[in-house]
C-alpha positions in Angstrom: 0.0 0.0 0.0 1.4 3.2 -0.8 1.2 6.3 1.9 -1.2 9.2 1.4 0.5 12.2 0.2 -0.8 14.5 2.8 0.2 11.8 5.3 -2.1 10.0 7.9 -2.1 9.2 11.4 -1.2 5.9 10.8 0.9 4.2 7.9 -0.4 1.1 7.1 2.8 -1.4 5.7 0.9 -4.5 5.1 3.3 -7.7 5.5 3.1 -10.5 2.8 4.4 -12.8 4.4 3.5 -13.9 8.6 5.9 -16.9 10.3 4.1 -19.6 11.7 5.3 -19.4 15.4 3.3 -20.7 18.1 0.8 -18.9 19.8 2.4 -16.0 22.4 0.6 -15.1 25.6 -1.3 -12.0 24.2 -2.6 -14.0 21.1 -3.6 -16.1 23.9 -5.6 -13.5 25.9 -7.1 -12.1 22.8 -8.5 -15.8 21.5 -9.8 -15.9 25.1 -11.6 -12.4 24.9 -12.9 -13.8 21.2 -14.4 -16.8 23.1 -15.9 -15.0 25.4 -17.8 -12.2 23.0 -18.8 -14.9 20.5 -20.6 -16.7 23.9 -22.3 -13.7 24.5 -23.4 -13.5 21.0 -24.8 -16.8 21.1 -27.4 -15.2 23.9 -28.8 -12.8 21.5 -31.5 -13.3 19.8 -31.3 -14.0 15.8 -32.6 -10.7 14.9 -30.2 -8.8 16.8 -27.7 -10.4 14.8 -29.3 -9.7 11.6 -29.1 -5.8 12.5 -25.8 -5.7 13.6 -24.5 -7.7 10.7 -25.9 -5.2 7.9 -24.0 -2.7 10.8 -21.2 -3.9 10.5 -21.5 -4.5 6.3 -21.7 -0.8 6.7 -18.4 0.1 7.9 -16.4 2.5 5.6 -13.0 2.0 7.6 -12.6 -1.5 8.5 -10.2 -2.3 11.0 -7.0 -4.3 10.6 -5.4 -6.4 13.2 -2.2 -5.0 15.0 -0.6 -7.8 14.4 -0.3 -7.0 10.6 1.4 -3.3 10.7 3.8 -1.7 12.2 4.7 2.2 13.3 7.6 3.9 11.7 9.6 6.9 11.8 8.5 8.2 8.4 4.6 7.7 9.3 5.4 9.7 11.9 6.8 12.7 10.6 3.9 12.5 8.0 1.7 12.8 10.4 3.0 15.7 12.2 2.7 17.6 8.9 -0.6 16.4 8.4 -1.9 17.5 11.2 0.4 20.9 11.4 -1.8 21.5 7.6 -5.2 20.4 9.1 -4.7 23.2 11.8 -3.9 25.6 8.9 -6.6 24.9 6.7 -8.7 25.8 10.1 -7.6 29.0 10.9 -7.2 30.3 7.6 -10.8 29.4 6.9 -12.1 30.9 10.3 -10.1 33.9 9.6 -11.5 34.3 6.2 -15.1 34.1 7.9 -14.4 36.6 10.3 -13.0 39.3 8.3 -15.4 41.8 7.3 -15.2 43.2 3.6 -16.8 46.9 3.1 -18.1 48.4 -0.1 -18.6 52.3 -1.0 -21.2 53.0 -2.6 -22.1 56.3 -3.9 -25.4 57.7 -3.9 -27.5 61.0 -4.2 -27.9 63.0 -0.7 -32.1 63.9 -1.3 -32.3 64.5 2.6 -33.6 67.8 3.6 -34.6 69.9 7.1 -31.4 67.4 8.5 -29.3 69.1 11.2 -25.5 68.4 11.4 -23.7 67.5 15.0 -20.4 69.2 15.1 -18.3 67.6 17.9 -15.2 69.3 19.0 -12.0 69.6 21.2 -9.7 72.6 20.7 -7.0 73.8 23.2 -5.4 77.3 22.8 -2.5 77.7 25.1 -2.1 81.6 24.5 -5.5 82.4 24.8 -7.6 82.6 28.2 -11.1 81.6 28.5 -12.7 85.3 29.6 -12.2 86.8 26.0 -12.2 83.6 24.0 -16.5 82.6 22.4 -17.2 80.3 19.9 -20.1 81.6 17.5 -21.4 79.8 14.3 -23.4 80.7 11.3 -25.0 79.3 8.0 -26.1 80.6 4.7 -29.6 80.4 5.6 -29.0 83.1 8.0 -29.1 81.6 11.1 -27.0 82.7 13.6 -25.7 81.0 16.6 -23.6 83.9 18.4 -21.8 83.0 21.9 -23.2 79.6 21.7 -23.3 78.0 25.3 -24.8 75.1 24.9 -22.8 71.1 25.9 -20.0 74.0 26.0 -17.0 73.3 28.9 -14.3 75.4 28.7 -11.2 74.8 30.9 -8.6 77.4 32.2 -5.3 75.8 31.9 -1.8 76.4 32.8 1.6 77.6 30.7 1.9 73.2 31.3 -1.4 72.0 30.1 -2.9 71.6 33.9 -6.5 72.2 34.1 -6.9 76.0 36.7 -10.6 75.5 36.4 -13.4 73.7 34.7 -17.0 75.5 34.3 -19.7 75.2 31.6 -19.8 78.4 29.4 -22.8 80.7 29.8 -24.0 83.7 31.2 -24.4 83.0 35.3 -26.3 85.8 36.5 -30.5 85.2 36.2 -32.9 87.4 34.3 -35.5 89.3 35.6 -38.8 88.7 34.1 -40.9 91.5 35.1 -38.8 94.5 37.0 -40.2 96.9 38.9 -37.7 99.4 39.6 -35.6 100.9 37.0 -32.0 101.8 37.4 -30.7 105.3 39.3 -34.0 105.0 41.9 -34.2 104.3 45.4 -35.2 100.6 45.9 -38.9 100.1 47.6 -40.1 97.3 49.8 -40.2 93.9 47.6 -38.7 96.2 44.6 -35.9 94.4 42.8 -32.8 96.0 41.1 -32.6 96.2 37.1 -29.4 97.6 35.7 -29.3 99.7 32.9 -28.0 98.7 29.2 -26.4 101.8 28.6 -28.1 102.7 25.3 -28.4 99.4 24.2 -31.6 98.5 25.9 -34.7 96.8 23.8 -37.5 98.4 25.7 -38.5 100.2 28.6 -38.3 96.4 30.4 -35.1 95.8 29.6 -32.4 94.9 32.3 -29.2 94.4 32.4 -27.9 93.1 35.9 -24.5 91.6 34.9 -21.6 92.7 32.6 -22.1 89.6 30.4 -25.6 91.0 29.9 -25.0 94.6 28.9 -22.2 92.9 26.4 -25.3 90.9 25.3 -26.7 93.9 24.6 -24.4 95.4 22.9 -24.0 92.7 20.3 -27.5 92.7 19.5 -27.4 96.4 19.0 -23.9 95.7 16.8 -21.9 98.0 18.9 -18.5 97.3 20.5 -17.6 97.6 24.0 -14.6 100.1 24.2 -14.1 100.8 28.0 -14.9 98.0 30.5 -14.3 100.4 33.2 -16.6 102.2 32.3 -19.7 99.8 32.6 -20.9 99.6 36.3 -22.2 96.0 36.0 -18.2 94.8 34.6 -16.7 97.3 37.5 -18.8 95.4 40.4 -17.9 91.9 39.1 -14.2 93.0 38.8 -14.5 91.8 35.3 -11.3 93.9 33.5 -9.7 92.4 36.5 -10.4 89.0 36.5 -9.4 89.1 32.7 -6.0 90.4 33.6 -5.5 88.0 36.3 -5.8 85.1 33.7 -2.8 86.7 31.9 -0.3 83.9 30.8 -3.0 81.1 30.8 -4.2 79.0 28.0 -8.1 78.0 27.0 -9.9 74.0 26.7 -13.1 74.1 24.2 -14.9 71.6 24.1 -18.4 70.1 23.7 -20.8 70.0 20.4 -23.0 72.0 18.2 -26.5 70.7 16.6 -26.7 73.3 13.2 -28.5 72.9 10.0 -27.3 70.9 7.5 -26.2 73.7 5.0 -23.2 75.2 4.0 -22.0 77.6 6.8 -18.8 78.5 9.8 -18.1 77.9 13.3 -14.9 80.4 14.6 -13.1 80.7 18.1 -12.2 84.2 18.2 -11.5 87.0 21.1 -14.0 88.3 22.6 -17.6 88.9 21.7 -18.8 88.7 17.7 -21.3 91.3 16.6 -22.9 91.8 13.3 -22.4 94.9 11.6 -23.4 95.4 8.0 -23.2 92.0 7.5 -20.1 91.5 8.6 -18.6 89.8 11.6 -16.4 91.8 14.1 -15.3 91.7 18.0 -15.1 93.8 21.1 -12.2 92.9 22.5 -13.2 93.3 25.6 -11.1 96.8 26.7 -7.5 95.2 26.4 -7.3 97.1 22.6 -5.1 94.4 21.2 -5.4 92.4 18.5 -2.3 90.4 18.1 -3.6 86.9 19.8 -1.4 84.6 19.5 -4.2 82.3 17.8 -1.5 79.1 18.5 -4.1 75.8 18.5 -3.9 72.2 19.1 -7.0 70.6 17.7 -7.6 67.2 19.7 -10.8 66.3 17.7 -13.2 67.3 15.3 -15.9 65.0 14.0 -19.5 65.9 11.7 -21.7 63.4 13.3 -21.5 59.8 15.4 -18.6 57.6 15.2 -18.0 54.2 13.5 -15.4 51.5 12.7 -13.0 52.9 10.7 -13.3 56.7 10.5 -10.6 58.9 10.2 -10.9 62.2 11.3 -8.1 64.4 9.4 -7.8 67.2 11.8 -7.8 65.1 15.2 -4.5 65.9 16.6 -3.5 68.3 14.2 -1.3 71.8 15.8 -0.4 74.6 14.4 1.8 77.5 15.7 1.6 81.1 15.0 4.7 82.8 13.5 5.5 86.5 13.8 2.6 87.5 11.2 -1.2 87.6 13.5 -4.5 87.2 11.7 -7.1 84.5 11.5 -6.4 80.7 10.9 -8.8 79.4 8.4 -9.9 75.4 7.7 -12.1 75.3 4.4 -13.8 71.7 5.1 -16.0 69.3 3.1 -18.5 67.2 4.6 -19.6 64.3 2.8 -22.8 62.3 4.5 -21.9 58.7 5.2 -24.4 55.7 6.2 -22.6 53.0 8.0 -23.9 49.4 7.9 -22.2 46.6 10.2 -22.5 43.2 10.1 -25.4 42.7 12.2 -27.6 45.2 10.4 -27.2 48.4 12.6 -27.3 51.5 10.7 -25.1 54.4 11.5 -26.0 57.8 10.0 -22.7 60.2 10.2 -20.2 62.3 8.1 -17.0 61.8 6.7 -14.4 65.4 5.7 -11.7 66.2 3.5 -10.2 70.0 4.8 -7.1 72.8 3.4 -5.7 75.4 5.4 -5.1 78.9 4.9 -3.5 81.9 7.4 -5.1 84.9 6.5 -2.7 87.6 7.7 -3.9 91.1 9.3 -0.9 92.6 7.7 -3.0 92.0 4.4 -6.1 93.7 5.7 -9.0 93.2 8.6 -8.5 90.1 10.2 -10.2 89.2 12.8 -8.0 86.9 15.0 -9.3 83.4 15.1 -9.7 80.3 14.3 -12.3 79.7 11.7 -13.8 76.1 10.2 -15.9 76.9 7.2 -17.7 74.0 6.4 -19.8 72.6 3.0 -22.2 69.7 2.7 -21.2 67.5 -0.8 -24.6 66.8 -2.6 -23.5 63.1 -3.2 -23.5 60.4 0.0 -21.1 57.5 0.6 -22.8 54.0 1.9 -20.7 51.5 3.1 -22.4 48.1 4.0 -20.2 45.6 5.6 -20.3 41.7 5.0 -19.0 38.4 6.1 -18.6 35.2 4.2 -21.8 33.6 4.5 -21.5 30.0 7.0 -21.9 27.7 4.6 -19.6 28.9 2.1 -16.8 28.5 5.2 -17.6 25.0 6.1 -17.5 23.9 2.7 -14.6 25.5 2.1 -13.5 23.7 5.5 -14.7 20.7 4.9 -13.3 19.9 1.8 -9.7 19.9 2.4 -10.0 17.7 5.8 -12.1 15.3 4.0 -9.4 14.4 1.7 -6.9 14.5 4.7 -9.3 12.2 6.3 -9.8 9.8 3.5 -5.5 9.8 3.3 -5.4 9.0 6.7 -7.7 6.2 6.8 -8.2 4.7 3.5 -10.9 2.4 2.4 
C-alpha cells in the first residue's frame, strides 16, 4: 500500500508474508476475549444479529489487526505535517469568515430639514477663557452667536494643567418682570434692574451683569470700548479677572447641533457682533489684536462615530509665527451611512479640509480660528459583509475530507 501524500495518522505497511510461530501469551488473551464475546453472542436473539450484521457490512473503515502493521519513523513525521496542515486549513478558513469586507457605494444625498452635530476639542494655550466665544453661522442666515450650549471650557496652565473647569454661559439670572428701573431708590419687595447703557430693547429691559449689557451690545452691533466704564463689569471685577488670567491657556470643548447647510463655526477673542453683514469683535477693553491664535486641535468630527473613521484634523497643531490674523480650515463634509454586520445603521459624516492663514498685515483680520464648512450633494454608503456560514464550512470541509480519506483509506 502506498502512503497518502498529505500523510495520515497511521501508515499502514501490510506484510506479505507472517511466520508460523506458536501462539504467544497475548494471542492467547485475545482468543480468550474472542471466546468470550462470541458466547455472548450466542445469547442474543437472531434478529439482533441480523441488525448488527448489515452494521457492521456498513463500515467504511474496516479495521486491521495489529498484528499486521507496524509504526515507523517516516509515518510519523507525515503525520505531524498532516496535522500541522489540518490546523492551517482551520484558521485560515475561520479567519476568512471573520473578516469583514466593506463596499462604498455612492449615492445622491435627497435628505432635507437634516441638522449636522459638530463635535469638538480645541485647546489654545495663549488664549484665556474670559475673551475667548465660539459663535457659528450658515447661509440660511441663522445665527448661533456666543453659543453656550454642551459648551466646557477649561482654564489651563503655561503646562497644560487644568486652573478651572466650568460650563460656558451667562451666570447671573434674568428678571422677568422689573419693577424698579436703574438710578432710583429701591422700595419694599422692589428688585434691582441695571441699565444697558443705550443698548436697551424696551423700557423692560435689564441688564444686571456685565455679560448681559455685552449681550446687549452685540445685539445692538456695537462694541464695548471701555470695561471700566460699565458699572455691572466694574462690580464683578470683570477687567480684573481678565488680567489676572494673563499667561493662561483656554480648553473648548463640547458639540453643536446646526443645520445641514453650508455655513462656519470660529473661536475668536471676545464677543462677535454683526455689523453690516459683517462679523467683528469687542475685545473686551484690552485694545489688542495680536492673539497669539496658537491651537492644538484634539478632535473634530460631523456626526457619530463608526469603525474605521478617520478624522483628518484630530490631533492636528499649528503655531503662529510673527505674522497675526485669523487661521482658516475650508472643510468638506460628505454624508456617510454605515452598515455593520449585524444590520445596525449608523447615519454620520466623513471630511476632506485645506488650510489657509489669512494675515492682518494684508487687511481686517479678525484673529481666530475659523472652520468653514460645505455639505457635498452626493453620500457614501458602506455596507459591511461576512462570508456567508456555509460557504466557510464547505470551504473547511473539503480539504479535511481528503486528509481524512489519506489518513484512513478504504
Amino acid at each position: 500500500m502506498i502512503p497518502c501524500l498529505f500523510g495520515s495518522f497511521f501508515i499502514l505497511q501490510p506484510t506479505h508474508s507472517f511466520p508460523h510461530a506458536p501462539f504467544s501469551g497475548h494471542r492467547r488473551r485475545r482468543n480468550a476475549v474472542h471466546r468470550f464475546i462470541f458466547s455472548q453472542r450466542l445469547r442474543r436473539p437472531p434478529v439482533m444479529d441480523k441488525v448488527f450484521n448489515k452494521l457492521r457490512n456498513l463500515d467504511a473503515y474496516p479495521k486491521v489487526n495489529e498484528d499486521f502493521y507496524n509504526r515507523t519513523l517516516a509515518g510519523g513525521v507525515v503525520t505531524v505535517v498532516s496535522a500541522a496542515v489540518m490546523l492551517f486549513l482551520f484558521f485560515s478558513e475561520l479567519s476568512l469568515y471573520l473578516y469583514t469586507v466593506t463596499e462604498s457605494k455612492l449615492l445622491v444625498d435627497t435628505s432635507r430639514g437634516d441638522t449636522l452635530h459638530i463635535n469638538f476639542d480645541v485647546t489654545f494655550p495663549a488664549v484665556r477663557c474670559s475673551i475667548l466665544s465660539l459663535d457659528a453661522m450658515d447661509i440660511s442666515g441663522e445665527q448661533h452667536l456666543d453659543i453656550r450650549h454642551n459648551i466646557v471650557k477649561k482654564r489651563i496652565d503655561a503646562n497644560g494643567n487644568v486652573i478651572e473647569e466650568r460650563k460656558d454661559g451667562i451666570g447671573a439670572p434674568k428678571i422677568e418682570r422689573p419693577l424698579q428701573k436703574h438710578g432710583g431708590r429701591l422700595g419694599h419687595d422692589e428688585k434691582y434692574c441695571g441699565s444697558c447703557f443705550g443698548a436697551e430693547e424696551s423700557d423692560e429691559h435689564c441688564c444686571n451683569s456685565c455679560e448681559e449689557v455685552r449681550e446687549a451690545y452685540r445685539k445692538k452691533g456695537w462694541a464695548m470700548t471701555n470695561m471700566d466704564l460699565i458699572d455691572q463689569c466694574q462690580r464683578e471685577g470683570y477687567v480684573q479677572r481678565v488680567k489676572d488670567e494673563e499667561g493662561e491657556g483656554c480648553n473648548l470643548q463640547g458639540s453643536l447641533e446646526v443645520n445641514k447647510v453650508a455655513g462656519n463655526f470660529h473661536f475668536a477673542t471676545g464677543k462677535s457682533f454683526l455689523q453690516s453683514a459683517i462679523f467683528l469683535a469687542d475685545l473686551l477693553a484690552l485694545q489688542d489684536n495680536h492673539y497669539n491664535i496658537s491651537h492644538r486641535i484634539n478632535k473634530l468630527s460631523f456626526g457619530h462615530h463608526f469603525p474605521g473613521l478617520v478624522n483628518p484634523l484630530d490631533g492636528v497643531k499649528w503655531v503662529q509665527g510673527p505674522a497675526h490674523g485669523m487661521y482658516q480650515y475650508f472643510i468638506k463634509v460628505v454624508p456617510t451611512i454605515y452598515t455593520d454586520i449585524r444590520g445596525r445603521v449608523i447615519h454620520s459624516n466623513q471630511y476632506s479640509v485645506t488650510e489657509h492663514f489669512k494675515s492682518s498685515e494684508l487687511g481686517v483680520a479678525v484673529p481666530g480660528v475659523f472652520f468653514f464648512y460645505d455639505i457635498s450633494p452626493i453620500k457614501v454608503k458602506l455596507p459591511n459583509f461576512t462570508s456567508k456560514l456555509y460557504k466557510m464550512l464547505m470551504f473547511l470541509l473539503l480539504p479535511l475530507t481528503a486528509l481524512n480519506i489519506c489518513v484512513f483509506p478504504l
